[in-house]
ZABA-680197 format. One record per residue (C-alpha): residue in three letters; chain; x, y, z. Coordinates in steps of 0.001 Angstrom, whole numbers. Example, Ala and Ser with C-alpha at 12.3 -4.5 7.8 and 13.67 -1.06 7.14 Angstrom:
! ZABA-680197
<rec zami="ALA" gutor="A" x="12300" y="-4500" z="7800"/>
<rec zami="SER" gutor="A" x="13670" y="-1060" z="7140"/>
This chain:
! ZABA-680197
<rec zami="UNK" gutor="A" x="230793" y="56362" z="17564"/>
<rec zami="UNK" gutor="A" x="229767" y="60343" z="17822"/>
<rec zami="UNK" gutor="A" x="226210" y="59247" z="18813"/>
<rec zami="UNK" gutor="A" x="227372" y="56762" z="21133"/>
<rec zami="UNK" gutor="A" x="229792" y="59469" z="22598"/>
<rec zami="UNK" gutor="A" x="226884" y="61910" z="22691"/>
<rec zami="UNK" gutor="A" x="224898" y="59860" z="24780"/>
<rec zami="UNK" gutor="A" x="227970" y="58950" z="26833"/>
<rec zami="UNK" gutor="A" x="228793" y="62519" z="27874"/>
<rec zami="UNK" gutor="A" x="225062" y="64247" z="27740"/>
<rec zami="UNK" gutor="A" x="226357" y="66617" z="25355"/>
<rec zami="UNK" gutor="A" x="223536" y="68670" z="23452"/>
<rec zami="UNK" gutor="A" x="220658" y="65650" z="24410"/>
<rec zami="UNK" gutor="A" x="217509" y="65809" z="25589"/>
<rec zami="UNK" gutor="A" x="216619" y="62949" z="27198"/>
<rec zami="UNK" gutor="A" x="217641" y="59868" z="24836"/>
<rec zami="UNK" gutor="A" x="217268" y="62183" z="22077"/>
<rec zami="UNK" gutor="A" x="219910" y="64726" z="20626"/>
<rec zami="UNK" gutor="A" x="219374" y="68522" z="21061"/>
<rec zami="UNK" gutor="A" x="217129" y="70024" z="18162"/>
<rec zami="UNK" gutor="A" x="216177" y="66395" z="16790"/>
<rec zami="UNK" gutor="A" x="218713" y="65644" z="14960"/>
<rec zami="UNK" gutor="A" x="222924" y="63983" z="15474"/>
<rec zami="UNK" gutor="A" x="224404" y="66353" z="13141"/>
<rec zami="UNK" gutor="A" x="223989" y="69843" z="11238"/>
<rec zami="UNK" gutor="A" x="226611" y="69490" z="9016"/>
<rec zami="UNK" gutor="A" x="224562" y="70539" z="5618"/>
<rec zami="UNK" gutor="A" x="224631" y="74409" z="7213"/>
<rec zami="UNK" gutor="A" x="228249" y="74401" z="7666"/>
<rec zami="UNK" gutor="A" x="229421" y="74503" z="4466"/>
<rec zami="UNK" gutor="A" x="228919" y="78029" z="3569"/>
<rec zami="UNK" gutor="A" x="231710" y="79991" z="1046"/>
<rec zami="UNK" gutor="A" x="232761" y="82564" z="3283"/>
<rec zami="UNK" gutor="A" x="232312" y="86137" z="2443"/>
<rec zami="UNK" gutor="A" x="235338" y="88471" z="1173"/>
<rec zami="UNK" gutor="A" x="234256" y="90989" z="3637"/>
<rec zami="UNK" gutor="A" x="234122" y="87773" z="6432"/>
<rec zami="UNK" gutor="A" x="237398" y="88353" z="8201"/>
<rec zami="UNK" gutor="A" x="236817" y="86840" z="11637"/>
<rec zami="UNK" gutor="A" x="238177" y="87969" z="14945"/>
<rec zami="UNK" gutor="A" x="240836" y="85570" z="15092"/>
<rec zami="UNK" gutor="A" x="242304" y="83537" z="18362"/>
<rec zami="UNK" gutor="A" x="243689" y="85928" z="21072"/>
<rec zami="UNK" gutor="A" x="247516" y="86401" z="21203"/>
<rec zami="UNK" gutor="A" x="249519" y="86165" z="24253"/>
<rec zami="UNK" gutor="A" x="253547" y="87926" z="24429"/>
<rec zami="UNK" gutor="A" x="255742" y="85367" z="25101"/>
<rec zami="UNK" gutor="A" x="257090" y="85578" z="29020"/>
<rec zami="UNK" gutor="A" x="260435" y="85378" z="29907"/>
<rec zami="UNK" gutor="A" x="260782" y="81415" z="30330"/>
<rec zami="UNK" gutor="A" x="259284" y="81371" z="26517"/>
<rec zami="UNK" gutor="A" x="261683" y="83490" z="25410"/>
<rec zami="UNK" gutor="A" x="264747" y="81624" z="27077"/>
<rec zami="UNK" gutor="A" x="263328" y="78537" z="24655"/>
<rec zami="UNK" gutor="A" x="263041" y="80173" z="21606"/>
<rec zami="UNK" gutor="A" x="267046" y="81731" z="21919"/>
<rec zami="UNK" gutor="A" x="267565" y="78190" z="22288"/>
<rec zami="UNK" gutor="A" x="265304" y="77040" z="19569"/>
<rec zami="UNK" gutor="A" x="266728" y="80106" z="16996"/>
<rec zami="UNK" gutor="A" x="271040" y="78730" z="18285"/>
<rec zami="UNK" gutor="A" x="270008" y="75088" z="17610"/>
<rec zami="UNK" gutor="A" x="267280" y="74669" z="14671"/>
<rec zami="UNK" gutor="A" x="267690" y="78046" z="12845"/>
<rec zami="UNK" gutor="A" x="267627" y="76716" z="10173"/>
<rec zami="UNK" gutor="A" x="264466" y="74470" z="10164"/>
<rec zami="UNK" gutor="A" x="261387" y="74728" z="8457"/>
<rec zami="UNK" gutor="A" x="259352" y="77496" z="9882"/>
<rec zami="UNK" gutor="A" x="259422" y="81163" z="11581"/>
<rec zami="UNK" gutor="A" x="259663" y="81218" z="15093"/>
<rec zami="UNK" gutor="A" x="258902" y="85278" z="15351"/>
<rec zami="UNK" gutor="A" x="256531" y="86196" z="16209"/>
<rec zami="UNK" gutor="A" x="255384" y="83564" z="18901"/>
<rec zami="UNK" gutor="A" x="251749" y="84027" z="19760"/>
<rec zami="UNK" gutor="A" x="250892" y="80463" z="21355"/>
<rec zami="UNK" gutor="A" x="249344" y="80888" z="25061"/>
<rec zami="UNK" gutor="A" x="251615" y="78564" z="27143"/>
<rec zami="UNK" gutor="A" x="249942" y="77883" z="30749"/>
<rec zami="UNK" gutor="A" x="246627" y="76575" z="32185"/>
<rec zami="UNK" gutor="A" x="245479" y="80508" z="32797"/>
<rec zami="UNK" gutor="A" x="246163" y="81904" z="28698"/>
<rec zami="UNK" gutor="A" x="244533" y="78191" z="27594"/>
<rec zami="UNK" gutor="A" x="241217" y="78901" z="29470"/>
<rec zami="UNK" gutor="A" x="241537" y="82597" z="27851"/>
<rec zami="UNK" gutor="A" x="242105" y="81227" z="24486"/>
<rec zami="UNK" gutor="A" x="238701" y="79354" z="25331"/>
<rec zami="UNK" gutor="A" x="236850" y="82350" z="26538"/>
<rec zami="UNK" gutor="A" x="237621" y="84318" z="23689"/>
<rec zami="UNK" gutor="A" x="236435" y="82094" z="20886"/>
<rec zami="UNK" gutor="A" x="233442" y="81365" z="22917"/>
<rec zami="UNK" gutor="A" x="232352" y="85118" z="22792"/>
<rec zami="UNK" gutor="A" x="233394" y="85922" z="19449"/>
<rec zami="UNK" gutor="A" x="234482" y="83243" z="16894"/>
<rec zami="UNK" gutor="A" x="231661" y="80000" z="18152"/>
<rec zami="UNK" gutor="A" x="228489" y="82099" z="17019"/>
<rec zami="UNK" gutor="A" x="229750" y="82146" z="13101"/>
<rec zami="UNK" gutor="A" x="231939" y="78985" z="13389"/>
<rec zami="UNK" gutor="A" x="229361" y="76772" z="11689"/>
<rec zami="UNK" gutor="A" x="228783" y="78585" z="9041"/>
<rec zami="UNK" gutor="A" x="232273" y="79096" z="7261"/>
<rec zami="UNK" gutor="A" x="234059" y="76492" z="9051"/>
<rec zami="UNK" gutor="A" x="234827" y="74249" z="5640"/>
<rec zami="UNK" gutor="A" x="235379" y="77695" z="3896"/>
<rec zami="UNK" gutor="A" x="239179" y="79045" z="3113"/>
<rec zami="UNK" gutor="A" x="239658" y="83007" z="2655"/>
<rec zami="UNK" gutor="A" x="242938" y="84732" z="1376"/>
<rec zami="UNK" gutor="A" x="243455" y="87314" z="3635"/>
<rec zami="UNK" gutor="A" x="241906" y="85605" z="6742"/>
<rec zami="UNK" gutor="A" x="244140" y="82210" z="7693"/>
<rec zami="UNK" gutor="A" x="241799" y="81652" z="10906"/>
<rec zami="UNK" gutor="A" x="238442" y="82849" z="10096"/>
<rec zami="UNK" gutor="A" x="236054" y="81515" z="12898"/>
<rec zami="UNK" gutor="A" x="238183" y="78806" z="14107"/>
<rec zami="UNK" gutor="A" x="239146" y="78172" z="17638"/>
<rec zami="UNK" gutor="A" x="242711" y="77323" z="17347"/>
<rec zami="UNK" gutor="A" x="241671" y="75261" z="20862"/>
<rec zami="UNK" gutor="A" x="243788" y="71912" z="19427"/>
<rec zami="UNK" gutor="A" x="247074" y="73120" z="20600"/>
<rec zami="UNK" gutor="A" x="246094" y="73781" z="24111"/>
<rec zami="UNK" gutor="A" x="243081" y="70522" z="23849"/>
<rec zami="UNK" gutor="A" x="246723" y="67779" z="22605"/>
<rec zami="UNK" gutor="A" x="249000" y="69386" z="25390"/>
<rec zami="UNK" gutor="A" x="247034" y="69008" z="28275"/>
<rec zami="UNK" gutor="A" x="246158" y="72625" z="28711"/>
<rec zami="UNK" gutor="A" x="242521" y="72070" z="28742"/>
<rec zami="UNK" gutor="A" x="240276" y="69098" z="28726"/>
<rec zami="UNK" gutor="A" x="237948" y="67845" z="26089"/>
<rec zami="UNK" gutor="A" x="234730" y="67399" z="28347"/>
<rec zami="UNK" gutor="A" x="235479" y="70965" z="29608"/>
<rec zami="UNK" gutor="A" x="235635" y="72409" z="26234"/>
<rec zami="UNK" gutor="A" x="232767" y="70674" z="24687"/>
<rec zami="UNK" gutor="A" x="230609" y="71746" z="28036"/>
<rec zami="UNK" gutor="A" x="231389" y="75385" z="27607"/>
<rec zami="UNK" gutor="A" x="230264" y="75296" z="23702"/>
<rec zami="UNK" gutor="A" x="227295" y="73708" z="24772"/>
<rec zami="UNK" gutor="A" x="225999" y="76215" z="27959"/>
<rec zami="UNK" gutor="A" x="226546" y="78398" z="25434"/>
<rec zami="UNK" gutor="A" x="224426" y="77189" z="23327"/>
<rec zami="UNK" gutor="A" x="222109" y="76717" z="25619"/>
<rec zami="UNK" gutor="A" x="221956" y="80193" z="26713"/>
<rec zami="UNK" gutor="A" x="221174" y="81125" z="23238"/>
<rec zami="UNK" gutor="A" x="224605" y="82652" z="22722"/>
<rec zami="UNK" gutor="A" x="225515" y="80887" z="19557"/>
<rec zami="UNK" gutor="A" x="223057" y="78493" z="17033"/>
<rec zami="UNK" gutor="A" x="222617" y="74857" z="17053"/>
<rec zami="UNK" gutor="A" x="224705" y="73787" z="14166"/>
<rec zami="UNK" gutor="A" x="227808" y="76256" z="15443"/>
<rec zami="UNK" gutor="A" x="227768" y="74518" z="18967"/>
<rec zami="UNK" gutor="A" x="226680" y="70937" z="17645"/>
<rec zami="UNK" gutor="A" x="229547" y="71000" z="14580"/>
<rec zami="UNK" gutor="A" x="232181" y="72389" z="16880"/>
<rec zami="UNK" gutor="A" x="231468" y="69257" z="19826"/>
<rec zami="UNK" gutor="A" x="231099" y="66887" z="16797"/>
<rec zami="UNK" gutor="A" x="235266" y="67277" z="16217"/>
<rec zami="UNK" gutor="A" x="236082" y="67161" z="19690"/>
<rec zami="UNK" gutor="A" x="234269" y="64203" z="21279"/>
<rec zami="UNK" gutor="A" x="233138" y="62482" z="18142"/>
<rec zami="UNK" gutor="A" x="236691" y="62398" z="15666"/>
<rec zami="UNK" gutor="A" x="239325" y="63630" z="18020"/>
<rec zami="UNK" gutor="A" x="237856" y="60797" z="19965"/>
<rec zami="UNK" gutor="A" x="237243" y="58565" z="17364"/>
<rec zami="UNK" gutor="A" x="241183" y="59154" z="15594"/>
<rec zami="UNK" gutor="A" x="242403" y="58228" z="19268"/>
<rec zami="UNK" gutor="A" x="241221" y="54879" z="19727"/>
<rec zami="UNK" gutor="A" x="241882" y="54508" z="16217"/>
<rec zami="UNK" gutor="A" x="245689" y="55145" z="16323"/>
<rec zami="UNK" gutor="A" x="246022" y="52412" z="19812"/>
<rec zami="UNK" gutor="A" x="243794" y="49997" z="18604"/>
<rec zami="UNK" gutor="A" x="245816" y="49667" z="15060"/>
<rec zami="UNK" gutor="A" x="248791" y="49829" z="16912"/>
<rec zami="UNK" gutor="A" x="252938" y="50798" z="16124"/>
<rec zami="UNK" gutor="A" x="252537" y="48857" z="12523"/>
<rec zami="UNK" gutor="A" x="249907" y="52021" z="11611"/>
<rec zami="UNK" gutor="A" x="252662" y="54639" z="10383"/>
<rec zami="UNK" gutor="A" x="254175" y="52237" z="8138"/>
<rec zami="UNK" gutor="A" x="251022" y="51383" z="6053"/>
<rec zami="UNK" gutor="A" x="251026" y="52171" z="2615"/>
<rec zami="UNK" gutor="A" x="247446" y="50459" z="730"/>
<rec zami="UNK" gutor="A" x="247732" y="53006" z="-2397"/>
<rec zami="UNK" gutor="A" x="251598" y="52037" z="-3089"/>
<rec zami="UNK" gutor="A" x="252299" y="55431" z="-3480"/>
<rec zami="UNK" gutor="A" x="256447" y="56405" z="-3578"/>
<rec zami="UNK" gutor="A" x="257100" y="59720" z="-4748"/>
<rec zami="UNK" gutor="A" x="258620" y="62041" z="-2989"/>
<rec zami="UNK" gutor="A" x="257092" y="64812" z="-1237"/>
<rec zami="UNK" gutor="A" x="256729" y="67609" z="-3863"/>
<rec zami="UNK" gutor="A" x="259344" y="70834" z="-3021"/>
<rec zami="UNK" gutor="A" x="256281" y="73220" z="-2012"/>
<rec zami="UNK" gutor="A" x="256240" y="71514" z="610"/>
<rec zami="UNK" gutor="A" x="259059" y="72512" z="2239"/>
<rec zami="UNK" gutor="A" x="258366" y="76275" z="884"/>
<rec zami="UNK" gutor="A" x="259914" y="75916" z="-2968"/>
<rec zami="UNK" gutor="A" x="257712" y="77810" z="-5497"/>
<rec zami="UNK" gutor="A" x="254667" y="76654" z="-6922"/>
<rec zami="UNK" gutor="A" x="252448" y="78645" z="-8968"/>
<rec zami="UNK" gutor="A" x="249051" y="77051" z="-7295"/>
<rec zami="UNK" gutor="A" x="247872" y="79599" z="-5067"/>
<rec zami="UNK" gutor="A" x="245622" y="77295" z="-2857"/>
<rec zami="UNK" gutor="A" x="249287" y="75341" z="-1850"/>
<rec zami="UNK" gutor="A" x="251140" y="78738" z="-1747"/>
<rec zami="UNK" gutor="A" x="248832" y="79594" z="526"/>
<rec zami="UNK" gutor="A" x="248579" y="76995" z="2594"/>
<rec zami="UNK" gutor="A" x="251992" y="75981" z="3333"/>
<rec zami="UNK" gutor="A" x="252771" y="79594" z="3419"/>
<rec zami="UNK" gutor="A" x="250241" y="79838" z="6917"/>
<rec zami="UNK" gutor="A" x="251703" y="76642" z="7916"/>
<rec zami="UNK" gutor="A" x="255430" y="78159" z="7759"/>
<rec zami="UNK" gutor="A" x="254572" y="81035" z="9587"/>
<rec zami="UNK" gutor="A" x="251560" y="80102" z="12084"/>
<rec zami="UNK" gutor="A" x="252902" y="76159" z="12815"/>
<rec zami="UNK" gutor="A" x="248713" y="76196" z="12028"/>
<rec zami="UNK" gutor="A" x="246081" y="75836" z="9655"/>
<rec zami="UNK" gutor="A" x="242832" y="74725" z="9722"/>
<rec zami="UNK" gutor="A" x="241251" y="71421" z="9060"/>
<rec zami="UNK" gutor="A" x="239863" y="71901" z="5466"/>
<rec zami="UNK" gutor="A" x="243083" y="73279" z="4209"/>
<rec zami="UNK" gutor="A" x="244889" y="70097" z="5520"/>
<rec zami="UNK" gutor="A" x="242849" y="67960" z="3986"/>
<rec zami="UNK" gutor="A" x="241773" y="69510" z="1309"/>
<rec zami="UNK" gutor="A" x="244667" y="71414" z="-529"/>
<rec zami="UNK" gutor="A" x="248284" y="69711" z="988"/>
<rec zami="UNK" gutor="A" x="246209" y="66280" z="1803"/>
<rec zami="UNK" gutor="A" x="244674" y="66440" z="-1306"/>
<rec zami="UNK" gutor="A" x="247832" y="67310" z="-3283"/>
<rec zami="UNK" gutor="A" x="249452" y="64871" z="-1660"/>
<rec zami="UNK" gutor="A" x="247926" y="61720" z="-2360"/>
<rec zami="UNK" gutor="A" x="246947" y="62737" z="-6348"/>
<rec zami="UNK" gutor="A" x="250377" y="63334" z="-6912"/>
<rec zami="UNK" gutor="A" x="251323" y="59920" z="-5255"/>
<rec zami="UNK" gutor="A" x="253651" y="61396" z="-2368"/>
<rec zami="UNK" gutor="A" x="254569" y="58665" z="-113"/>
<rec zami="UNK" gutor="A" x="252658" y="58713" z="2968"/>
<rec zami="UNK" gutor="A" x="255359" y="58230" z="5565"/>
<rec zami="UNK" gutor="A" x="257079" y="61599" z="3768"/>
<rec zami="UNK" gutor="A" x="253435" y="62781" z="4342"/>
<rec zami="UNK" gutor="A" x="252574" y="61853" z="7629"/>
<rec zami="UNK" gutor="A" x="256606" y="63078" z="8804"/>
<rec zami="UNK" gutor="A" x="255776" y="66613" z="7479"/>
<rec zami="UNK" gutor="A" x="252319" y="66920" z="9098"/>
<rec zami="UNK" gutor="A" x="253951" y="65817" z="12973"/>
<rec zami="UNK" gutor="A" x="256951" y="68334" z="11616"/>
<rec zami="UNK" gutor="A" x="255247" y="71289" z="11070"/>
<rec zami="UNK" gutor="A" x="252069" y="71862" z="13184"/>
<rec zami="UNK" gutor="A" x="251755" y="72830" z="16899"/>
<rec zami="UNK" gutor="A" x="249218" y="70299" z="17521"/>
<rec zami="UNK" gutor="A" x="250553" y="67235" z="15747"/>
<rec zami="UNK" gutor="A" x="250935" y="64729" z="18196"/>
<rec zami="UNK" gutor="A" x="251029" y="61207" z="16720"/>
<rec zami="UNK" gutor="A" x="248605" y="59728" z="18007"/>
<rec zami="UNK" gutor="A" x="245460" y="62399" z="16536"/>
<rec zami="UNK" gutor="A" x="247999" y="63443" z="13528"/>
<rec zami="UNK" gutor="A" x="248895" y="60054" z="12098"/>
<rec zami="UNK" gutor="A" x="245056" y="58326" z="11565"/>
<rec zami="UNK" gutor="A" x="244043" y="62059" z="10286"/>
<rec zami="UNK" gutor="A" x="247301" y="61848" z="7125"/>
<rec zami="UNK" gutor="A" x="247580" y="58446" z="6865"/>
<rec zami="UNK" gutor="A" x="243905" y="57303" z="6897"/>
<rec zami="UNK" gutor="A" x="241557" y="59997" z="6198"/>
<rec zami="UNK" gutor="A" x="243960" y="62067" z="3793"/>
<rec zami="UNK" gutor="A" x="245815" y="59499" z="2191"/>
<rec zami="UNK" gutor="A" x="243752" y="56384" z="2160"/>
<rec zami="UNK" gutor="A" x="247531" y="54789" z="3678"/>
<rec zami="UNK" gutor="A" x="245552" y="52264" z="5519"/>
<rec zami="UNK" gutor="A" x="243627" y="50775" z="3066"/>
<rec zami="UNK" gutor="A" x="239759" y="52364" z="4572"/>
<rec zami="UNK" gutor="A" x="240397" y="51936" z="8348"/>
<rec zami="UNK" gutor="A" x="239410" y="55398" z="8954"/>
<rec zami="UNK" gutor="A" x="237190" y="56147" z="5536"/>
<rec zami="UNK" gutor="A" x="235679" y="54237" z="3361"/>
<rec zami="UNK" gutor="A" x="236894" y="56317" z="530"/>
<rec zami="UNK" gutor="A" x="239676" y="58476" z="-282"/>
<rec zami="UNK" gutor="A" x="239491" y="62534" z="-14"/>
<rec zami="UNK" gutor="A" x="240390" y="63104" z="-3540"/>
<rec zami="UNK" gutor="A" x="239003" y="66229" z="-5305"/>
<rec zami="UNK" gutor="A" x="239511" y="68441" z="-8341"/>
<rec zami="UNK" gutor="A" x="240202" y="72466" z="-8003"/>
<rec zami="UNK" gutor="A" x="236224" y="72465" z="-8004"/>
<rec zami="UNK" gutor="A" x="236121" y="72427" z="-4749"/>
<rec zami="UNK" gutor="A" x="238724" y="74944" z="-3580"/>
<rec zami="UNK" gutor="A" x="237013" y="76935" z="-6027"/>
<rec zami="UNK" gutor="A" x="233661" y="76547" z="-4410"/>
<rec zami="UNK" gutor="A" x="234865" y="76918" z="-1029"/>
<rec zami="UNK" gutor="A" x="237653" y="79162" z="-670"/>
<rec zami="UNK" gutor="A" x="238772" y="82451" z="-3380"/>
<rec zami="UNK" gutor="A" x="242083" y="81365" z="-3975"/>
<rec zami="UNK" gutor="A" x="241136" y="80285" z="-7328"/>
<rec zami="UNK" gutor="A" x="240666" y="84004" z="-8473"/>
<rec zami="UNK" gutor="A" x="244525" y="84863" z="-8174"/>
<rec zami="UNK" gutor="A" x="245732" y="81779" z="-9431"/>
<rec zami="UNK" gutor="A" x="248288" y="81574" z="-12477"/>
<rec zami="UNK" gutor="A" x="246118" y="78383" z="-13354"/>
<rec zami="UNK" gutor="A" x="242416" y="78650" z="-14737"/>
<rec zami="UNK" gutor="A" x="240399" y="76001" z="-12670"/>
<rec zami="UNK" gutor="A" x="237504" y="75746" z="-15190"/>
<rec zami="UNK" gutor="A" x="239989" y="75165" z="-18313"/>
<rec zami="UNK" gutor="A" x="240118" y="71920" z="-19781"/>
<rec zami="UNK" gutor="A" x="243203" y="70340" z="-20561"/>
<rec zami="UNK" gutor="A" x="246085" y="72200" z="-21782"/>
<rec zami="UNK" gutor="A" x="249302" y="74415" z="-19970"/>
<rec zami="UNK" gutor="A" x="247024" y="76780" z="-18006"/>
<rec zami="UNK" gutor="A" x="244354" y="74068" z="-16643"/>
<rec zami="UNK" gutor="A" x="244726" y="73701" z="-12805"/>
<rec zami="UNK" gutor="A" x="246562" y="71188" z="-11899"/>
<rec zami="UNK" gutor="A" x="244481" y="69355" z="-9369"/>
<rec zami="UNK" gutor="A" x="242000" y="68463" z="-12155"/>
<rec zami="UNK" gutor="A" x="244102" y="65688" z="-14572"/>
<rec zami="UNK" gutor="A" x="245671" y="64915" z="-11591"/>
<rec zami="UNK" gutor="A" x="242537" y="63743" z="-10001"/>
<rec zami="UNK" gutor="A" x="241065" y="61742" z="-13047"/>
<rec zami="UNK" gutor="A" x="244500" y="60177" z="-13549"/>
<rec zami="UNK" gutor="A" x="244182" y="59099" z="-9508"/>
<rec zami="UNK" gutor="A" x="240820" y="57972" z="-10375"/>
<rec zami="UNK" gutor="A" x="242048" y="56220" z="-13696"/>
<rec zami="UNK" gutor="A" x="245235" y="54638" z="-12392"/>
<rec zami="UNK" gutor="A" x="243150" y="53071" z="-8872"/>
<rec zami="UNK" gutor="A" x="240456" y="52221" z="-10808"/>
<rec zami="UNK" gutor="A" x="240365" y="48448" z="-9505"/>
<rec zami="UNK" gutor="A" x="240828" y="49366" z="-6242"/>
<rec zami="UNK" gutor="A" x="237632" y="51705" z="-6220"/>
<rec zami="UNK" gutor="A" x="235367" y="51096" z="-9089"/>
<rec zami="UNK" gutor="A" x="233145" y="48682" z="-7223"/>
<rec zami="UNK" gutor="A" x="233053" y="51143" z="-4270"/>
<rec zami="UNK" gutor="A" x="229414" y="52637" z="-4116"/>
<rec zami="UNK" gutor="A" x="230523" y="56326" z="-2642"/>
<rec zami="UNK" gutor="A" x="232602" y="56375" z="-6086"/>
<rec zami="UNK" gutor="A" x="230023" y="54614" z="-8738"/>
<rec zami="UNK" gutor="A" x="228844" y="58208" z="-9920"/>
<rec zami="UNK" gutor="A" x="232502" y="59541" z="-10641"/>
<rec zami="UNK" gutor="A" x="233633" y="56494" z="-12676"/>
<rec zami="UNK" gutor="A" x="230646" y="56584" z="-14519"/>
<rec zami="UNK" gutor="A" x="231174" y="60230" z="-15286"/>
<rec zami="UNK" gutor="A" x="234507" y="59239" z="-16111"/>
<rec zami="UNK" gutor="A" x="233477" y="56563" z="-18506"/>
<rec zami="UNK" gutor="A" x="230975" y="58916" z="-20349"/>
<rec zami="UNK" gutor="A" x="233997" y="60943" z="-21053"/>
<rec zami="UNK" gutor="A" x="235030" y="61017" z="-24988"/>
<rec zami="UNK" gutor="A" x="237891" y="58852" z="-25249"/>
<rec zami="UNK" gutor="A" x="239829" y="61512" z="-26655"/>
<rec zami="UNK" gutor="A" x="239508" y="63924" z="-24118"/>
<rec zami="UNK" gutor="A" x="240592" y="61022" z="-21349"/>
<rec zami="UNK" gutor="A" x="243387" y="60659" z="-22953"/>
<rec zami="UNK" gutor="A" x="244166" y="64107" z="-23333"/>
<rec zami="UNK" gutor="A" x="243510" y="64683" z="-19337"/>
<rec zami="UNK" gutor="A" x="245239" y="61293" z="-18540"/>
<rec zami="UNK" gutor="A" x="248802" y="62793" z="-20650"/>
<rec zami="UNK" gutor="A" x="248431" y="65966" z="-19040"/>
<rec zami="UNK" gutor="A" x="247974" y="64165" z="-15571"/>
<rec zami="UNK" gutor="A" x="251390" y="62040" z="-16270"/>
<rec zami="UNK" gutor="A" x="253213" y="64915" z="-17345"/>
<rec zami="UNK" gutor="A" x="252723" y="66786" z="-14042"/>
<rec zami="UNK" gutor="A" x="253479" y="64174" z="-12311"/>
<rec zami="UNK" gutor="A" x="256862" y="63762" z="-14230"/>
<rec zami="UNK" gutor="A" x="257888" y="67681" z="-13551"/>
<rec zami="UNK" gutor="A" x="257093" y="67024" z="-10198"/>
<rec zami="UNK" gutor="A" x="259518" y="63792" z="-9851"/>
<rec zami="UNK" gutor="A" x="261700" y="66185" z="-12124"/>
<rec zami="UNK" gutor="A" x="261424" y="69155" z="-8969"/>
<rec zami="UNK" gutor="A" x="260722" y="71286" z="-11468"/>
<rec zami="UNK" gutor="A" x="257739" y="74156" z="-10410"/>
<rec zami="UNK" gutor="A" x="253941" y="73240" z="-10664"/>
């Protein structure tokens, strides 16, 4: 689909070939980002007087929801959207590729554009975006894989999670292929946890209505679906609390690529990880009440028995899947003794979860 849309648009090709000979950088944008990193961050905008007749009304008639609505930062016409744009152009694009998978405590936007709330409400266009990245990249203002990684989410999955979501049609929200039930674990909605990676995350999310892709998938997503979480409760908190959840991009995003809720529509496997890889691509892990590298026992990370028992208890669904042959083979090498010991540990957080007690 992104090559097709590539060609479609002109984006980043040279003739019938793409820009730099090859579709997609990808394998130099994964880079841990530095401690030091801190990026500039999207510009701000004071809300105007029409914005702040809203948000009386928001503060008399939801004051009590989910989320902080001070201080309001969001650009809200054609003129701060196009700002927005220029401003990540000259200062966020040229170190986007790098560190955009990476997560930083400290640093809740890091190179990211923060273009998706302007891109879903109609502020600006995704051709126009996507042809600003690339003249920049053309006039040697930012490298390849910043410009090419950047267009790939815009035309090729924003794209792609569109015609997704009216192609699969109103029955898409209700789909539920792992059978998960539980209900959506109180750090959700801001109760404590001692996992710093969540804490974090939903933290942001309280008081930016934002965060960025990886931490979405990757930490709530990922949290979500190994502890079983229902994905309707899921996919009702994602449209709840971010600024650019509109169904139709949020709902294929939770329910197919971060909960596996429709069965591989979206992915052909699920997005299900260990604290390995928050620990290798954020430094959340290094203030953490929970050692991520401990094996089982009270101060092991969560995420880890959590993931083998997702692993264990879908093990028919996904054994014969070839993207997951190498983990159930690692899993299968394991002593028996220690599966068991991960697999107890694994049920027992899940029962202090369905318990509401603090994880």
């Amino acid at each position: 689909f992104y090559r097709e849309m590539r060609r479609k648009t002109g984006l980043m090709m040279e003739g019938d070939k793409p820009a730099g000979g090859k579709w997609n950088f990808d394998h130099d944008n994964r880079k841990r980002a530095a401690h030091d990193l801190f990026g500039p961050g999207p510009i701000r905008f004071a809300p105007d007087a029409v914005t702040r007749e809203v948000m009386d009304l928001v503060a008399a008639r939801f004051g009590d929801s989910f989320g902080d609505l001070h201080p309001f930062w969001f650009g809200v016409t054609r003129g701060e959207a196009l700002r927005a744009l220029d401003h990540f152009i000259a200062h966020a694009l040229p170190g986007f590729g790098d560190v955009q998978d990476a997560m930083l405590t400290g640093d809740r936007f890091l190179n990211h554009s923060v273009l998706s709330i302007y891109l879903n409400i109609g502020l600006l266009s995704p051709l126009e975006v996507c042809q600003r990245v690339e003249a920049a990249w053309q006039a040697g203002d930012v490298p390849i894989n910043a410009a090419e990684g950047f267009i790939r989410q815009v035309i090729g999955w924003r794209e792609f999670v569109r015609g997704i979501y009216f192609r699969e049609g109103p029955d898409y929200v209700t789909r539920n292929a792992l059978g998960h039930d539980r209900a959506l674990p109180a750090a959700f909605w801001g109760g404590e946890t001692r996992m710093e990676c969540l804490r974090a995350a939903v933290e942001q999310t309280r008081e930016e209505a934002y965060a960025h892709h990886i931490q979405r998938l990757m930490v709530t997503g990922n949290f979500a679906l190994l502890a079983g979480a229902d994905p309707g409760a899921v996919h009702e908190w994602y449209l709840a609390v971010y600024a650019d959840a509109f169904e139709w991009v949020e709902a294929p995003n939770t329910l197919g690529m971060s909960q596996f809720a429709d069965g591989g529509v979206v992915g052909s496997k699920p997005y299900a990880a260990s604290g390995n890889y928050i620990n290798r691509m954020s430094d959340y892990c290094g203030s953490c009440a929970y050692d991520v590298k401990a094996r089982p026992g009270p101060g092991a990370c969560p995420l880890n028995p959590l993931y083998w028992h997702f692993i264990d208890r879908h093990r028919a669904r996904f054994v014969g899947n070839p993207r997951m042959a190498t983990v159930y083979r690692t899993w299968e090498r394991m002593p028996e003794a220690r599966r068991t010991a991960i697999l107890a540990q694994g049920e027992a957080i899940l029962r202090r979860l369905e318990a509401g007690e603090v994880v």
